[in-house]
VOGU-3710 file (C-alpha; in Angstrom, 3 decimals, decimal comma):
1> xxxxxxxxxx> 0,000/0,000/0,000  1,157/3,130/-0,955  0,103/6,552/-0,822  0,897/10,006/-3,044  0,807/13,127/-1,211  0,997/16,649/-3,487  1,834/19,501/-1,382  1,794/22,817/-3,125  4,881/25,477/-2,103  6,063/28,494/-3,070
11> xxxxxxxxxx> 8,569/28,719/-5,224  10,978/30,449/-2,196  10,307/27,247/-0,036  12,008/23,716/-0,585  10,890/20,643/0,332  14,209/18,938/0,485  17,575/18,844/1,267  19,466/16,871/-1,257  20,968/18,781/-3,924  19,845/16,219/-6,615
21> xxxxxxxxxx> 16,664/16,514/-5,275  16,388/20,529/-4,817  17,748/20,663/-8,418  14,706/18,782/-10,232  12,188/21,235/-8,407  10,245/22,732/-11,237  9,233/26,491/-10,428  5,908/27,933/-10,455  5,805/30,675/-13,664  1,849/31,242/-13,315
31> xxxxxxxxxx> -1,116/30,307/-10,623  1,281/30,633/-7,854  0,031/29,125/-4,377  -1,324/31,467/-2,177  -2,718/31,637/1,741  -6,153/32,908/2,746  -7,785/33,083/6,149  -10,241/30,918/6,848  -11,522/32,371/9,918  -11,163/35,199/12,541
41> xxxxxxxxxx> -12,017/34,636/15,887  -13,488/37,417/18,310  -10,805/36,970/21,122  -11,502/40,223/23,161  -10,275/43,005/23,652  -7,203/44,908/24,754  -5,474/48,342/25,001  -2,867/48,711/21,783  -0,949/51,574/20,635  0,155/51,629/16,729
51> xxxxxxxxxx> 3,073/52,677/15,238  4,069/53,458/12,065  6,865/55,862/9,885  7,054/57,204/6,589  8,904/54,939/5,371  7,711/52,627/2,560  9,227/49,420/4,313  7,584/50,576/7,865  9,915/49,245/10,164  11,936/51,424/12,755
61> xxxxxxxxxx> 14,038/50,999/15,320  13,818/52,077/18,994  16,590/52,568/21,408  18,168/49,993/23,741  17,767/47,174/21,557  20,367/45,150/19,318  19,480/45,334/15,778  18,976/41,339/14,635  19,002/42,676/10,924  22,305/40,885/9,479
71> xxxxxxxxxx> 22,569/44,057/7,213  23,274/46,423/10,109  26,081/43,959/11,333  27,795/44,152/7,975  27,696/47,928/8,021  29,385/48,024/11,332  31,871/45,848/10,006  32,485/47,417/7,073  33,157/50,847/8,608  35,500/49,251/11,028
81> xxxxxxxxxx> 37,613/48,062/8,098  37,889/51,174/5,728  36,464/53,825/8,092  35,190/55,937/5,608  31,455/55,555/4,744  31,742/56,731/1,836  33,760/54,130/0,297  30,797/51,501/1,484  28,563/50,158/-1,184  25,351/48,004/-0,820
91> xxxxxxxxxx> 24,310/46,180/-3,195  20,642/46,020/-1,836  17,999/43,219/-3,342  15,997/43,596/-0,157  13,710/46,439/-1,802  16,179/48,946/-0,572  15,497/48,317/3,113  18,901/49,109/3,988  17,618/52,752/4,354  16,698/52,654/7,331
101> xxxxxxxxxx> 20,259/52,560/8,720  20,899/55,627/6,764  21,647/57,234/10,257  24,780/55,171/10,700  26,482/57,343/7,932  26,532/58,260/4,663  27,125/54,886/2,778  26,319/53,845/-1,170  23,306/52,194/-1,790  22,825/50,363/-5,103
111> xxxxxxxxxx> 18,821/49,211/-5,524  18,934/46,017/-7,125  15,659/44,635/-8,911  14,461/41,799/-10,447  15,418/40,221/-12,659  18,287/38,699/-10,106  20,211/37,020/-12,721  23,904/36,096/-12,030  24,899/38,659/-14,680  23,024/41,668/-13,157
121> xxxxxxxxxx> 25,016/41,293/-9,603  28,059/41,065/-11,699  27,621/44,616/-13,317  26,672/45,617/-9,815  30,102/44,805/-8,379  31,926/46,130/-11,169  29,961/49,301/-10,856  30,752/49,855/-6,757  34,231/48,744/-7,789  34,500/51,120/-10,803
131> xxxxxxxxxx> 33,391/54,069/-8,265  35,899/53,020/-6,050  34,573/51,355/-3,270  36,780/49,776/-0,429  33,973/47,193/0,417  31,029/46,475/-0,831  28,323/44,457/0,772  25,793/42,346/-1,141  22,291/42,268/0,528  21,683/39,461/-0,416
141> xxxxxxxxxx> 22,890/36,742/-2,099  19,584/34,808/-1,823  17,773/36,502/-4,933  20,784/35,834/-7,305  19,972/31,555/-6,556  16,127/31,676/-6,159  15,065/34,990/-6,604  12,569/35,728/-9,797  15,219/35,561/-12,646  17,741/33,618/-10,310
151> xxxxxxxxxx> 19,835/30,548/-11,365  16,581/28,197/-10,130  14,344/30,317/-12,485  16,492/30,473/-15,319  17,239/26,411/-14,898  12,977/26,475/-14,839  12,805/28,056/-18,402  15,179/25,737/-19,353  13,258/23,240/-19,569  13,902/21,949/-15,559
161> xxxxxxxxxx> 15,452/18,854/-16,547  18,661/17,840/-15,517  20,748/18,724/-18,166  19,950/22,467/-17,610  22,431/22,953/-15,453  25,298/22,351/-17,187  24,070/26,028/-19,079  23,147/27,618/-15,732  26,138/26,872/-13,510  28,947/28,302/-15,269
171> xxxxxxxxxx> 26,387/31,845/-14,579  26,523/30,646/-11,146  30,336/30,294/-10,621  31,242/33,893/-12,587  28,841/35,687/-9,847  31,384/33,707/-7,522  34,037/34,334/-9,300  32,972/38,465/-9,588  33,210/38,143/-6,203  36,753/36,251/-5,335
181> xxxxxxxxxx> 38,644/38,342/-7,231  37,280/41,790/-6,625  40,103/44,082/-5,293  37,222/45,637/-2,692  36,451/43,625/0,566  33,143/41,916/-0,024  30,533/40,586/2,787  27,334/38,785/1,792  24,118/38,556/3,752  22,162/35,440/3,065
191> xxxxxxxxxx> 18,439/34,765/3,932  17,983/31,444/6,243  15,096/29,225/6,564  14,344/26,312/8,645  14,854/23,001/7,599  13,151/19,611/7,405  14,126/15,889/6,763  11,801/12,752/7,330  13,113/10,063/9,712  12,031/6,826/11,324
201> xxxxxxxxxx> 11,045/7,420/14,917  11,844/4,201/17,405  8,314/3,221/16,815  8,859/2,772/12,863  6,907/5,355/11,580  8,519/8,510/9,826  8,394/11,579/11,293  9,126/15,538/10,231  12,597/15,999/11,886  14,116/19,609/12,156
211> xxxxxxxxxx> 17,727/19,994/11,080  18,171/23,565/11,822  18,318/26,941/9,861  19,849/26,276/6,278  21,005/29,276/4,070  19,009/29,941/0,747  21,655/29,664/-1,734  23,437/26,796/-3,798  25,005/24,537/-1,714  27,982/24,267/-0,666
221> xxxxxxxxxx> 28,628/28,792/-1,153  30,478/29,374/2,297  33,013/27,444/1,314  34,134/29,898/-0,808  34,029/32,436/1,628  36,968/33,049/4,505  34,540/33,667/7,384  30,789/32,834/7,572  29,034/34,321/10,924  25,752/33,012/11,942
231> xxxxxxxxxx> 23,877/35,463/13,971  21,424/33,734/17,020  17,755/35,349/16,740  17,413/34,958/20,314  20,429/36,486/21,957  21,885/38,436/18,696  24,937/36,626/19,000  27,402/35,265/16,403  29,834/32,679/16,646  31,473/31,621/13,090
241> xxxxxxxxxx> 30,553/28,287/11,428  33,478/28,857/9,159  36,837/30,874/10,094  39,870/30,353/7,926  41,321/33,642/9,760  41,188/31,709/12,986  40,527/35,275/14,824  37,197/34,542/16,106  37,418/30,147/16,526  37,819/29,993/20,084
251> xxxxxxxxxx> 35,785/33,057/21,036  32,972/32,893/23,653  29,454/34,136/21,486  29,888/37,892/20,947  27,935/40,995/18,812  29,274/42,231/15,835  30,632/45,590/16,016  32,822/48,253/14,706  35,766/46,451/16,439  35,116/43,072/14,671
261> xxxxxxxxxx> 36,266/45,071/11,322  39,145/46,651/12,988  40,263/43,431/13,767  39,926/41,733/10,256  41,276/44,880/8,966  44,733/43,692/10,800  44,125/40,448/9,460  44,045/41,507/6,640  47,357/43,972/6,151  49,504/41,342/8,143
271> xxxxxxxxxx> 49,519/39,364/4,422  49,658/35,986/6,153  48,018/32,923/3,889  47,987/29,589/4,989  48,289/26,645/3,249  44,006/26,254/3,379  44,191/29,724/0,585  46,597/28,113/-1,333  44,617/24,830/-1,816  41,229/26,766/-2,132
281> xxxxxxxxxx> 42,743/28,974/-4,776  44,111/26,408/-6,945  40,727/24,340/-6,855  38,888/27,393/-7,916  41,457/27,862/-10,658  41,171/23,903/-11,894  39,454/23,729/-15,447  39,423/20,131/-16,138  39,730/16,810/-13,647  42,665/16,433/-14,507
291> xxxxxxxxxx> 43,500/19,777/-12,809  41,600/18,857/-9,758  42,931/15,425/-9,279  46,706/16,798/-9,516  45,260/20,068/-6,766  44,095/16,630/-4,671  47,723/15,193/-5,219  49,637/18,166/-3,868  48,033/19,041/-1,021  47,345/15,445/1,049
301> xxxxxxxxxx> 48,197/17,264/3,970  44,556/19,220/3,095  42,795/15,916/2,956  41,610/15,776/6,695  40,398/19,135/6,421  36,653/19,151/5,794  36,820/22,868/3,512  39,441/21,411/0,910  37,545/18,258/0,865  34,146/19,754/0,512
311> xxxxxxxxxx> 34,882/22,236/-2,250  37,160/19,315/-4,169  33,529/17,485/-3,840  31,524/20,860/-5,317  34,033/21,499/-7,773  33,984/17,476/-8,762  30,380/17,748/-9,189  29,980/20,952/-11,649  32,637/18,665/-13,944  30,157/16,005/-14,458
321> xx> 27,469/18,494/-15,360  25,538/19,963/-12,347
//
């Protein structure tokens, strides 16, 4: 006995984890799903006071609270690397929300709309850089993956099949590549979502199990990136996931501040590299398998390192056509 389910989405939520899987979704193009009440309760009532500014986005800020908005962290970090705001650049997908921290200083914003393709944030950063911008952030990445005109949309048209992605990756990896080897400092936000796998409970029947907040991108992104911070919602805390500095490993939870870019600032103009750069470059540089079984060859002392492995997997993968 067997039973099929259909569960209608939208297109911004995925139903899986596995990339093989994620890859074959087809996107909605018309009669997207939609929510409606179905009822409203009389509950009572109660004394409310509403607040709203001028702003089209609505939202404000009030004092003696830590803004949870990963955009305001970047900006803090940001200034405390070049400490000039105007040599900051956002690249802002987020319907220009980042506005509203107009009070920090007088920063660049560049309004990014859809269509998100790959090629549009490329001709974003070459515009910040072009103007001269010491770092540009790039709020966010989300839009340029599954965003309308994103990589999963552009697979969609396609065709959705498979095969699709041989044509949509290589758009993919020069948006990661516009973004390796741009002469500015770059930070990217990312949107997160909560995650779901099915599992086998002890009494044998599956169950909905939650495996945490998972970043809307293409897998396996931060490990392209030197340092990936993952803010807590509750306490507005980060601790890194990912820190190939090693200046924030062994640190106690902590908020992102003006001193965190000091500090990679100093990172940063000491010039050292480690051998993890090295390896990481040369796999991003491989063409062929060839190239990337000879990058495996000369650095075994990389192979217990889960970064170099993982990205030798990614790059392995794009090879035989995903």
């Amino acid at each position: 006995l067997s039973y099929r389910i259909l569960i209608v989405l939208p297109n911004q939520i995925v139903p899986c984890k596995l990339l093989r899987k994620k890859e074959n979704i087809k996107l909605y193009t018309k009669m997207f799903p939609v929510r409606n009440i179905k009822e409203a309760n009389y509950l009572g009532e109660i004394e409310c006071q509403c607040i709203e500014v001028s702003h089209e986005s609505h939202l404000y800020i009030t004092d003696n609270f830590i803004i949870t908005h990963n955009t305001y962290s970047a900006l803090l970090t940001a200034y405390g690397i070049c400490k000039d705001w105007s040599k900051i650049y956002l690249i802002d997908s987020e319907r220009e929300s980042a506005s509203i921290y107009s009070d920090l200083g007088e920063f660049n914003i560049l309004p990014l709309s859809q269509p998100y393709s790959p090629q549009r944030y490329i001709r974003a950063i070459k515009a910040c850089e072009d103007a001269g911008a010491e770092v540009i952030i790039i709020d966010s990445i989300t839009h340029e993956w599954s965003g309308q005109g994103g990589c999963l949309e552009i697979q969609n048209k396609l065709g959705g099949e498979y095969k699709h992605w041989a044509q949509v990756t290589p758009l993919h990896n020069a948006f990661i590549d516009a973004i390796l080897t741009s002469k500015a400092h770059i930070f990217c936000t990312v949107r997160r979502k909560e995650e779901y796998a099915m599992s086998t409970g002890s009494d044998g029947r599956m169950k909905i199990q939650k495996m945490g907040l998972g970043e809307q991108t293409r897998d396996g992104f931060n490990y392209e990136m030197d340092l990936v911070f993952e803010i807590d919602h509750e306490t507005h805390t980060t601790k890194p996931s990912k820190d190939r500095t090693q200046l924030f490993t062994n640190s106690d939870p902590f908020v992102i501040t003006v001193e965190t870019g000091e500090t990679l600032k100093k990172w940063a103009e000491s010039g050292v590299t480690s051998n993890l750069d090295e390896g990481m470059n040369h796999i991003r540089k491989a063409t062929t398998l060839v190239e990337l079984t000879n990058v495996f060859n000369s650095f075994k002392e990389l192979h217990g390192n889960s970064d170099f492995m993982e990205s030798l997997t990614i790059k392995k993968r794009e090879f035989s056509g995903k």
